[in-house]
LUMMIPA-749405 format. One record per residue: x, y, z of N, C-alpha, C, O in turn. Coordinates in steps of 0.1 Angstrom, whole numbers. Example, Ala and Ser with C-alpha at 12.3 -4.5 7.8 and 13.67 -1.06 7.14 Angstrom:
LUMMIPA-749405
   n_xx   n_yy   n_zz  ca_xx  ca_yy  ca_zz   c_xx   c_yy   c_zz   o_xx   o_yy   o_zz
    132    -57     78    123    -45     78    132    -33     78    142    -33     85
    128    -22     71    137    -11     71    129      0     79    134     11     80
***
This chain:
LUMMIPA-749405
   n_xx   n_yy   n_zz  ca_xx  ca_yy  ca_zz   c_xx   c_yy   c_zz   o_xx   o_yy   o_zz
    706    993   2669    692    994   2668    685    980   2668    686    972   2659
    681    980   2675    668    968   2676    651    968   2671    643    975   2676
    648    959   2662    632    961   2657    623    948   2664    625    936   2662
    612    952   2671    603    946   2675    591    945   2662    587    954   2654
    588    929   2662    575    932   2653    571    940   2641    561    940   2634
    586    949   2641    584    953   2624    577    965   2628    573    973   2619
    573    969   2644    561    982   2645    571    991   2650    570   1002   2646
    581    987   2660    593    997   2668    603    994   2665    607    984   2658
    607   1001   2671    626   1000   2671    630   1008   2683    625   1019   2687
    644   1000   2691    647   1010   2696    665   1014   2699    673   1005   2699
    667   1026   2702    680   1029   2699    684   1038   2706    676   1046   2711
    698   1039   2708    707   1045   2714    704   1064   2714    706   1070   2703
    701   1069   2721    701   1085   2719    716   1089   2711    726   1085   2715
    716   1097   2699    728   1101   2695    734   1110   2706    727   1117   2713
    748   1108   2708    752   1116   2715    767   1127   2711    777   1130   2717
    761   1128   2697    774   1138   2693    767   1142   2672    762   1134   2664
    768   1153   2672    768   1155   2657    768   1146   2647    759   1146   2640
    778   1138   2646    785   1129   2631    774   1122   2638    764   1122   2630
    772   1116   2652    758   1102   2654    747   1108   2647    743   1104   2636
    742   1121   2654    732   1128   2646    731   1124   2629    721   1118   2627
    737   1127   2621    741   1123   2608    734   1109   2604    727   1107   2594
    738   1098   2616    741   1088   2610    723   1083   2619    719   1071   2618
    716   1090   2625    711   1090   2632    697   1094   2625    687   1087   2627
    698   1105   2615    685   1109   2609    686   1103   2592    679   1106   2582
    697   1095   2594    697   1089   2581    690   1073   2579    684   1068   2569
    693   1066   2591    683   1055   2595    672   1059   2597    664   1051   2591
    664   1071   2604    655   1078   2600    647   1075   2587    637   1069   2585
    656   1083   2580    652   1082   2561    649   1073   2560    637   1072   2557
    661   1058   2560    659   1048   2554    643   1040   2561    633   1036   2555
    646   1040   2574    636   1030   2578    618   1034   2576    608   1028   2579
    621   1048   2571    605   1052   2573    598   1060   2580    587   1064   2577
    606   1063   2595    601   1064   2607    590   1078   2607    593   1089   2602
    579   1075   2611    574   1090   2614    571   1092   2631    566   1102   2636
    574   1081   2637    570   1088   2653    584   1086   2659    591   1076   2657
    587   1096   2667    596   1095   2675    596   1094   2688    588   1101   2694
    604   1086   2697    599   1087   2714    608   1091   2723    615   1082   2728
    608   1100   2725    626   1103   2731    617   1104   2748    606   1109   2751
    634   1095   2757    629   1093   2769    636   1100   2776    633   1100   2788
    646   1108   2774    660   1111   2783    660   1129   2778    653   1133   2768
    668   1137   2786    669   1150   2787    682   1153   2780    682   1161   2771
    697   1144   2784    704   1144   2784    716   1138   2765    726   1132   2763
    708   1142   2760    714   1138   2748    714   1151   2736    708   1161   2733
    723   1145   2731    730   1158   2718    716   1162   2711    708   1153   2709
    713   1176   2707    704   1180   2702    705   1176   2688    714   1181   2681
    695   1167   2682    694   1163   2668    686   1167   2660    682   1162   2649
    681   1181   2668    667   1187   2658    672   1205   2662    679   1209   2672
    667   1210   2652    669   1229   2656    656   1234   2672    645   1232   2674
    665   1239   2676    656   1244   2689    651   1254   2685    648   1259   2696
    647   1263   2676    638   1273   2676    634   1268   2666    640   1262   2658
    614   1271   2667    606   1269   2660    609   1278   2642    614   1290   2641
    604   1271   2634    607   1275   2623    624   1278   2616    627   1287   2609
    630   1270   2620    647   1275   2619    653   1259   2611    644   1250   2610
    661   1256   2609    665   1246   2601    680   1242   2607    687   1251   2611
    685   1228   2610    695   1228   2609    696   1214   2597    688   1207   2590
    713   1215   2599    721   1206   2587    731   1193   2588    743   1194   2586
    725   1181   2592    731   1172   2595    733   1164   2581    725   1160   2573
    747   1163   2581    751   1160   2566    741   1160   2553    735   1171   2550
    739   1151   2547    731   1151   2537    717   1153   2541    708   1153   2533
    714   1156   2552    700   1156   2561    693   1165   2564    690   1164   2575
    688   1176   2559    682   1187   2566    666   1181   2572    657   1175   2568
    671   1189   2587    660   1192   2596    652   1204   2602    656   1212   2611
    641   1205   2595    636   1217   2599    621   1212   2612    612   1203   2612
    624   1221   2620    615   1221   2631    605   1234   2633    609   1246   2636
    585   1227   2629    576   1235   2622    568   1239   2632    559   1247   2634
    573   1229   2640    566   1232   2653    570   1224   2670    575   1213   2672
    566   1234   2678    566   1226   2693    558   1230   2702    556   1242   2704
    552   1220   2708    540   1225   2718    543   1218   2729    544   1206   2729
    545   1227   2743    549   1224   2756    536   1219   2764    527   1227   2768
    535   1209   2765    529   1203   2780    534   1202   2791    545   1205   2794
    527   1198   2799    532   1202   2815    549   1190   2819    559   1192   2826
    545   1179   2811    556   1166   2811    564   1160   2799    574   1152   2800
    558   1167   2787    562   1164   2777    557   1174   2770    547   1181   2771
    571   1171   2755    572   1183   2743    570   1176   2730    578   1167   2728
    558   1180   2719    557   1178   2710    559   1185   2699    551   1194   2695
    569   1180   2692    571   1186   2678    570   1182   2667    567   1170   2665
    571   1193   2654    567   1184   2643    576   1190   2633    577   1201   2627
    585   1178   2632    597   1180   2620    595   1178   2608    586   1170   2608
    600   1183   2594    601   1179   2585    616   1176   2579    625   1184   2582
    619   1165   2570    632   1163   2570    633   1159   2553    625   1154   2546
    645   1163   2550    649   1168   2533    661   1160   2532    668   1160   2541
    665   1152   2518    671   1149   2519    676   1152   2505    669   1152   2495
    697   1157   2506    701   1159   2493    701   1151   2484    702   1155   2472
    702   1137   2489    706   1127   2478    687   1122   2472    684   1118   2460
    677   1123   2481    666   1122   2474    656   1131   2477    648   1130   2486
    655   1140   2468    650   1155   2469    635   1149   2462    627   1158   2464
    631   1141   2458    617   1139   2452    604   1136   2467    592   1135   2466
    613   1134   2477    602   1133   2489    609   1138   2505    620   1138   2510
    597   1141   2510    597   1152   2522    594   1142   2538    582   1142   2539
    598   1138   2545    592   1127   2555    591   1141   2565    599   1150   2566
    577   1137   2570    574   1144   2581    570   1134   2594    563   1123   2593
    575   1141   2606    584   1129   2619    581   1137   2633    588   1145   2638
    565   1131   2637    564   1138   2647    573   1135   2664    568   1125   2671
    581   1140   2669    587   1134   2678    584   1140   2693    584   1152   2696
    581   1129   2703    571   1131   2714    579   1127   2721    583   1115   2721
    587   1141   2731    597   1143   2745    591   1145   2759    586   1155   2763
    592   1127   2766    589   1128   2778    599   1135   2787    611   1133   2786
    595   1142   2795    606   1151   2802    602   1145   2820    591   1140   2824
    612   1146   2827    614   1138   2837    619   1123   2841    618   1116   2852
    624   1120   2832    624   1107   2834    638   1102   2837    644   1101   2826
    649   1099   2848    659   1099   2854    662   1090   2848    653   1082   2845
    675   1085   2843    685   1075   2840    683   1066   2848    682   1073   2859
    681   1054   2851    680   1042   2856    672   1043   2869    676   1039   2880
    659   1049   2866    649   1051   2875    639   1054   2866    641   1054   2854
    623   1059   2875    612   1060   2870    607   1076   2866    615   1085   2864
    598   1076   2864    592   1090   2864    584   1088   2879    582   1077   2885
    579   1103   2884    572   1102   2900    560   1096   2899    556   1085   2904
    554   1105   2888    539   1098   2886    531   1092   2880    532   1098   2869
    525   1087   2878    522   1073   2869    508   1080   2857    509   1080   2845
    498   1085   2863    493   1093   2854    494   1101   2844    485   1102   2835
    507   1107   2844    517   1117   2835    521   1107   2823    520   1109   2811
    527   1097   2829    531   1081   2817    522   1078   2809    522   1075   2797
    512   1078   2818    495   1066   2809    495   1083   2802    500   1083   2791
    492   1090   2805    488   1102   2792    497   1104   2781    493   1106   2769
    510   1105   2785    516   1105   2777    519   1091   2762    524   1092   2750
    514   1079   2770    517   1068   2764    504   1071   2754    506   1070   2742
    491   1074   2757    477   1078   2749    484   1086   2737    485   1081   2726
    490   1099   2742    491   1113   2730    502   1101   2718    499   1101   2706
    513   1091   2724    519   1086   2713    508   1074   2706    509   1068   2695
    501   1072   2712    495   1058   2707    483   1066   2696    476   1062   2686
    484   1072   2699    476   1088   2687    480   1088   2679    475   1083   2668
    493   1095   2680    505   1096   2666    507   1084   2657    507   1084   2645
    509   1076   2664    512   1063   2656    503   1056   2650    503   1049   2641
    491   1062   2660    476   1054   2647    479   1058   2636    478   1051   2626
    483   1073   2635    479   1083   2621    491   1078   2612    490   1085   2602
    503   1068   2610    512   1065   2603    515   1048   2610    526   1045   2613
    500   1039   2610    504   1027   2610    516   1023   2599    527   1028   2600
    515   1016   2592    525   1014   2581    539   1018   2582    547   1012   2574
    544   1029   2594    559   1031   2596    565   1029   2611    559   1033   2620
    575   1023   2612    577   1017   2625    579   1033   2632    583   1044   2626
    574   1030   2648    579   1040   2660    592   1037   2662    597   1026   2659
    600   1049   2669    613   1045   2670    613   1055   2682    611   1067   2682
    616   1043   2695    620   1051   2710    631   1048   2714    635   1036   2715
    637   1059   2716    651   1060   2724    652   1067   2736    644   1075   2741
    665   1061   2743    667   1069   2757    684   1066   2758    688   1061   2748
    689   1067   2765    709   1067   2770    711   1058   2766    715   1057   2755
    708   1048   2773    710   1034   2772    702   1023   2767    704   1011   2769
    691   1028   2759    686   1022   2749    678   1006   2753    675    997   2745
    678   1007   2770    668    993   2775    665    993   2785    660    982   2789
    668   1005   2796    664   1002   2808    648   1015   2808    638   1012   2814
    646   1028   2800    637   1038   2802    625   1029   2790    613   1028   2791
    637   1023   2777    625   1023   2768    620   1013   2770    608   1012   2767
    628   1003   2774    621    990   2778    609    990   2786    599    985   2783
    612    997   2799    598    996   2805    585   1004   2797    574   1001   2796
    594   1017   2790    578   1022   2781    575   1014   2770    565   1016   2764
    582   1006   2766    575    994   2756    567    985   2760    558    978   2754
    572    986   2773    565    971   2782    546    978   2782    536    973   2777
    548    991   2790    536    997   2792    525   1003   2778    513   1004   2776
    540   1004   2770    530   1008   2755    524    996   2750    515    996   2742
    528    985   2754    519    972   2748    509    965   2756    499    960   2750
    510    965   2770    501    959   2784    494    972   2779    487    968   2769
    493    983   2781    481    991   2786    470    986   2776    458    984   2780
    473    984   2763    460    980   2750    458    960   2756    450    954   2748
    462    951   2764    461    940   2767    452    942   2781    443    935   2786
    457    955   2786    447    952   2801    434    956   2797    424    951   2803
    431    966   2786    416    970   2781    407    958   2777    395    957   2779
    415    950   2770    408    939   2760    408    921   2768    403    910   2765
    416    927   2778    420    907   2783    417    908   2801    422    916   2808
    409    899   2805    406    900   2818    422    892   2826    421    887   2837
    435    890   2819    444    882   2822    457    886   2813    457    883   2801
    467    892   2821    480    898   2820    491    892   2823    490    888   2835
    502    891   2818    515    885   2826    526    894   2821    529    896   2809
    529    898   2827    540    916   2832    555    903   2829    564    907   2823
    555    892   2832    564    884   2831    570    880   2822    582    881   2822
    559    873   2811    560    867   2800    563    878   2790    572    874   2782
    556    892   2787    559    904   2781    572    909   2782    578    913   2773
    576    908   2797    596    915   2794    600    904   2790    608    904   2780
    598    892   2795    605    878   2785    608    883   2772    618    887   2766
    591    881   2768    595    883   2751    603    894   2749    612    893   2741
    600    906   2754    611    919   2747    626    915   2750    634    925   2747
    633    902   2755    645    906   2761    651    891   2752    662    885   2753
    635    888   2741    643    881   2733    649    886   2722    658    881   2716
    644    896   2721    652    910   2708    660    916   2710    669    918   2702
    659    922   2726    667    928   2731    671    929   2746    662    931   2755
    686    926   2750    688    918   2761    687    936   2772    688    948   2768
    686    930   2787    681    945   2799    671    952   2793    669    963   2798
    663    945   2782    648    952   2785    641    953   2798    635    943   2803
    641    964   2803    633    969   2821    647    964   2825    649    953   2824
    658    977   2833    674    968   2833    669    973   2849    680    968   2854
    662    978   2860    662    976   2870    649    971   2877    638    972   2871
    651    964   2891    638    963   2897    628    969   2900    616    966   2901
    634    983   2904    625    995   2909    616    997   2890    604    998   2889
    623    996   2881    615    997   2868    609    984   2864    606    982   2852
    608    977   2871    599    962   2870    588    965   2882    578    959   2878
    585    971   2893    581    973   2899    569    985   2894    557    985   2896
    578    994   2886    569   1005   2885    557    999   2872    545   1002   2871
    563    992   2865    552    987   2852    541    983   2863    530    988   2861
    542    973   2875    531    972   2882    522    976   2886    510    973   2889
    530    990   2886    520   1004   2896    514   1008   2888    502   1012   2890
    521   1008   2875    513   1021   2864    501   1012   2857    490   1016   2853
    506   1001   2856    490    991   2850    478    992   2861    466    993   2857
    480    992   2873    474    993   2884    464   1009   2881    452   1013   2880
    476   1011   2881    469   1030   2882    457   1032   2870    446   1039   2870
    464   1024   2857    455   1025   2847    443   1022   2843    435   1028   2836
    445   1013   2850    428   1007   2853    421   1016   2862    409   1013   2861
    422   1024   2870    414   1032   2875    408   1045   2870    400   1052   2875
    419   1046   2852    413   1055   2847    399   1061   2839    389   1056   2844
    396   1069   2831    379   1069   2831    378   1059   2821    366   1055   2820
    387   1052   2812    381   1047   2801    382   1033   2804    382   1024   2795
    384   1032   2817    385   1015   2824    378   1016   2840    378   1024   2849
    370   1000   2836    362    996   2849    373   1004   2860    383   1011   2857
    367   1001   2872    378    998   2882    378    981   2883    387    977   2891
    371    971   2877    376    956   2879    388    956   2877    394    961   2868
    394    949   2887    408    942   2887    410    933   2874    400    928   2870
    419    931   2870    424    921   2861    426    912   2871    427    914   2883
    429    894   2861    432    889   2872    444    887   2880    445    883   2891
    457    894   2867    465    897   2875    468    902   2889    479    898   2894
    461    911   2896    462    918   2907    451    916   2917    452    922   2928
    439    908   2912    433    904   2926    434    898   2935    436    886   2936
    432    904   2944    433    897   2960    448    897   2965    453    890   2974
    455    913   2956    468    906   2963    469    926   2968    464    934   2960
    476    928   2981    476    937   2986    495    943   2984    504    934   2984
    499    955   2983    505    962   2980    518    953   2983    527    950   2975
    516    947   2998    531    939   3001    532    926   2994    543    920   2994
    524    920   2988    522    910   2982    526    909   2965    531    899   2959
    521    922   2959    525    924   2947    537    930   2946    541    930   2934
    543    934   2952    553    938   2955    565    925   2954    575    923   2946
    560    917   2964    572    903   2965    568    896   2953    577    890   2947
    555    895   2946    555    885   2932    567    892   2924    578    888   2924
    562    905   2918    574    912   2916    591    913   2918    599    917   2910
    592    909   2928    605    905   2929    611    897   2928    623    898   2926
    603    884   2931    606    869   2926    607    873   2909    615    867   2903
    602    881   2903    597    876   2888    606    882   2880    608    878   2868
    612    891   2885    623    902   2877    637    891   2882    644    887   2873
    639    886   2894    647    879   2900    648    867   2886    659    865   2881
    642    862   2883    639    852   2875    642    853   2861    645    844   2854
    640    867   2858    645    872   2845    657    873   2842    664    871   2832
    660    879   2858    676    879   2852    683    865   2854    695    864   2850
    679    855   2859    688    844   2862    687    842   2849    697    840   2843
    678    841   2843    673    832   2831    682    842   2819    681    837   2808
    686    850   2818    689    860   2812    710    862   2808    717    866   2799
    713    854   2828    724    853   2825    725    837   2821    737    833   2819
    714    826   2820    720    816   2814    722    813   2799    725    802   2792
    719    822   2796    716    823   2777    722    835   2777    717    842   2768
    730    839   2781    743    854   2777    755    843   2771    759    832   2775
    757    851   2761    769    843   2753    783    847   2765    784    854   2775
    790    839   2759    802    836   2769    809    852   2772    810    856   2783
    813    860   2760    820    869   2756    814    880   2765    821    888   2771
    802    880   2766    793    892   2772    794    889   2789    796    898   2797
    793    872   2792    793    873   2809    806    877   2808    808    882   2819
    818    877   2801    831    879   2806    831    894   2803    840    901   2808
    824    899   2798    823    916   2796    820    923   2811    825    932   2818
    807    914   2813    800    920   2827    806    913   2836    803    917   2847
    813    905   2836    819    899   2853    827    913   2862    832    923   2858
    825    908   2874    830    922   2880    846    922   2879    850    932   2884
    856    913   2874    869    917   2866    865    931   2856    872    940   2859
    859    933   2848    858    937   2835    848    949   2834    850    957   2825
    836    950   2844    831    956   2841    832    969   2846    822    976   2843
    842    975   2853    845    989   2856    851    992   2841    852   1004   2842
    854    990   2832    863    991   2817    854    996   2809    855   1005   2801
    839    988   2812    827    997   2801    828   1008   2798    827   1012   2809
    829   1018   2791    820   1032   2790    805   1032   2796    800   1038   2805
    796   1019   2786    784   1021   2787    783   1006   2796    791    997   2793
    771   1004   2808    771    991   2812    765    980   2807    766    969   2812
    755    983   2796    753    979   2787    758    975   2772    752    968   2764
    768    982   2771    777    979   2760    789    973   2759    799    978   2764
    790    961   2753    802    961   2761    814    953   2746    812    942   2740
    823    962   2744    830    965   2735    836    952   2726    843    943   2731
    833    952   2708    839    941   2708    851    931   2707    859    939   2713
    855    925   2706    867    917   2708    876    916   2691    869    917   2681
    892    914   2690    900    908   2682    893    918   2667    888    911   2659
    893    930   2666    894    943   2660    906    950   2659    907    962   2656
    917    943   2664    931    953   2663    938    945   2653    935    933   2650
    951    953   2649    959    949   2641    971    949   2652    975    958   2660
    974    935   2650    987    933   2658   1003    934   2653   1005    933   2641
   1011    935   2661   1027    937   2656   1028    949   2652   1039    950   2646
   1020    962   2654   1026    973   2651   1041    977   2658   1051    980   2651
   1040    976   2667   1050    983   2680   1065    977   2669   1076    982   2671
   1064    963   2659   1076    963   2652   1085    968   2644   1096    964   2643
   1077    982   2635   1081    988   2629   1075   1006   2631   1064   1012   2631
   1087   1009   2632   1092   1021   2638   1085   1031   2626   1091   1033   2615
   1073   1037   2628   1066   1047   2626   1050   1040   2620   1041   1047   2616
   1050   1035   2619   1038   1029   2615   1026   1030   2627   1028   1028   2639
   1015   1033   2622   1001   1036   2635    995   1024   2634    997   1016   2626
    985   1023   2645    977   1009   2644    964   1017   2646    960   1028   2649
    961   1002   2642    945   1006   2642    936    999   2650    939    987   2651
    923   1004   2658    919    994   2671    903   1001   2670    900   1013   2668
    896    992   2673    883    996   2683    884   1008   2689    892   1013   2697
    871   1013   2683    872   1032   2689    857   1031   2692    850   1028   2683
    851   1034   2707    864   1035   2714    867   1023   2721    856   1017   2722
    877   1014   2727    878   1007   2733    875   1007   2744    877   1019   2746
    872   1001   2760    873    999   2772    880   1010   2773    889   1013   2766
    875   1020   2787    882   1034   2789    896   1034   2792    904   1043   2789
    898   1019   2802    911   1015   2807    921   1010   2798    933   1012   2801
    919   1006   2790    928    998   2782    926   1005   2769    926    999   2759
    924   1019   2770    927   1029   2757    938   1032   2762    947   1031   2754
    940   1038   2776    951   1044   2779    965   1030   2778    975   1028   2771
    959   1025   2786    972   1013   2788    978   1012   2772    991   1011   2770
    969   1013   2760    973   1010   2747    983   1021   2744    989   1021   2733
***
C-alpha cells in the first residue's frame, strides 16, 4: 500500500479470502471511510446481498446498502470488529464498472461524474484517508488519481501540467498511469471537463491553440519522458526484475518478487523442508 499526502492510499485489490482478512483490517487500522474500487475482477470482500453480513476473520462486514447506477455501484458498509467492539466504522465504497485492465473506460463523461459522486463522499469524512484500488494497483488508479486531483486544478488555475502531476505521483509510487493510451486519456477527460456545465468552455492554457494531432504528439513525447526518467532512478534489482531475461517469471508485471528469502543447504539433509518466498517467480517455483 502506498499513501499520498496522508489523504489516499492505494492498493492491491485482494484477491483471495485470508487477503480479504488482512485487507479490511488495514481498513480498521488506517481509518478509511471511502473506498474506490476500479476493477470487476477481484475476490468479493464485502456480502453481495443487501442487509446480510459476512465474516472475515476478526472483521465483520455487513452490507446496508447498494444503489446501482448506470456505470457505477454505491454501497454502504458497516464494519465490527471482535477485538474492538467499542466502535462501528462506517465505509462508503464507490464501484466504477467498466473499466478494462490496462486500458480506459469508453467515455469520459461517465469518469468526470463518477470522479464528482466520490469527491462528495470524501468531503463528508475529510479527516480519513480515501483508499483506491484496482489489479495492479497503478496503471487504473493512477490515472483516476491523476484526474481526481487535475479536475479541482483545472477549476481554480488558468495553467495545468498533466506532466509534472504523474511525476509527482510516480514519486510515491512507481507505473503511476503504466500505459500511453492511459496518459493520453487523462488528456481527453480534462478536455472534456471543461466543457462541462460547471466550467467556462475557456481553454486552459494547457490546450490552446493545439489541435487533436498536436496534443496528441505533446502527449507522447511526455509519457515517453516519464518513462526514460523512471527507468534511470529504478533500483538495480527491479531493472533486473523487468529486463526482458526475467520478466516472463513475474506473476504480476508490476511486482516483481523479492530477492535472498530462502534458506539454503536444505537438499543436505534427508527429510528436512525449506522454506522460500511464496509465491516466488512462477518459473522457478517449479524448477525449485
Amino acid at each position: 500500500m502506498s499513501f499520498l499526502n496522508n489523504t489516499s492510499s492505494l492498493f492491491l485489490g485482494p484477491q483471495s479470502k485470508s487477503l480479504s482478512e488482512q485487507f479490511w483490517r488495514m481498513i480498521w487500522q488506517q481509518d478509511v471511510r471511502t473506498l474506490v474500487m476500479l476493477d470487476e475482477d477481484v475476490c468479493s470482500y464485502w456480502p453481495r446481498k443487501v442487509k446480510t453480513s459476512e465474516v472475515f476473520g476478526e472483521m465483520t462486514v455487513f452490507l446496508k446498502e447498494a444503489t446501482n447506477h448506470q456505470t457505477y455501484t454505491n454501497r454502504k458498509l458497516k464494519i465490527i470488529s471482535d477485538i474492538h467492539d467499542d466502535k462501528i466504522l462506517n465505509v462508503h465504497q464507490l464501484q466504477f464498472h467498466g473499466w478494462p485492465q490496462g486500458g480506459v473506460p469508453e467515455d469520459y463523461t461517465n469518469l468526470i461524474d463518477f470522479i464528482k459522486q466520490v469527491k462528495m463522499k470524501q468531503e463528508q469524512t475529510k479527516m480519513s484517508p480515501m483508499l483506491i484500488h484496482c489489479r495492479d494497483g497503478s496503471g487504473s488508479t493512477g490515472t483516476f488519481l491523476a484526474l481526481y486531483q487535475l479536475v479541482d486544478v483545472l477549476r481554480s488555475n488558468s495553467t495545468i501540467s498533466i506532466y509534472n502531476a504523474i511525476r509527482n505521483l510516480r514519486e510515491d509510487r512507481m507505473d503511476m498511469v503504466l500505459t500511453r493510451v492511459q496518459y493520453l486519456y487523462i488528456y481527453d477527460t480534462l478536455q472534456q471537463a471543461q466543457l462541462t456545465p460547471e466550467k467556462t468552455r475557456t481553454l486552459t492554457e494547457e490546450f490552446k491553440g493545439m489541435d487533436d494531432q498536436t496534443l496528441n504528439r505533446k502527449a507522447v513525447q511526455e509519457f515517453s519522458a516519464l518513462t526514460k526518467i523512471q527507468k534511470l532512478t529504478m533500483p538495480q534489482q527491479q531493472q533486473m526484475g523487468e529486463s526482458q531475461e526475467n520478466a516472463y517469471k513475474n506473476r504480476f508485471p508490476g511486482i516483481i518478487p523479492c530477492m535472498y528469502k530462502a534458506f539454503n543447504q536444505w537438499h543436505a539433509q534427508r527429510g528436512k523442508a525449506r522454506g522460500t518466498l511464496v509465491p516466488p517467480p512462477i518459473v522457478c517455483c517449479w524448477k525449485i
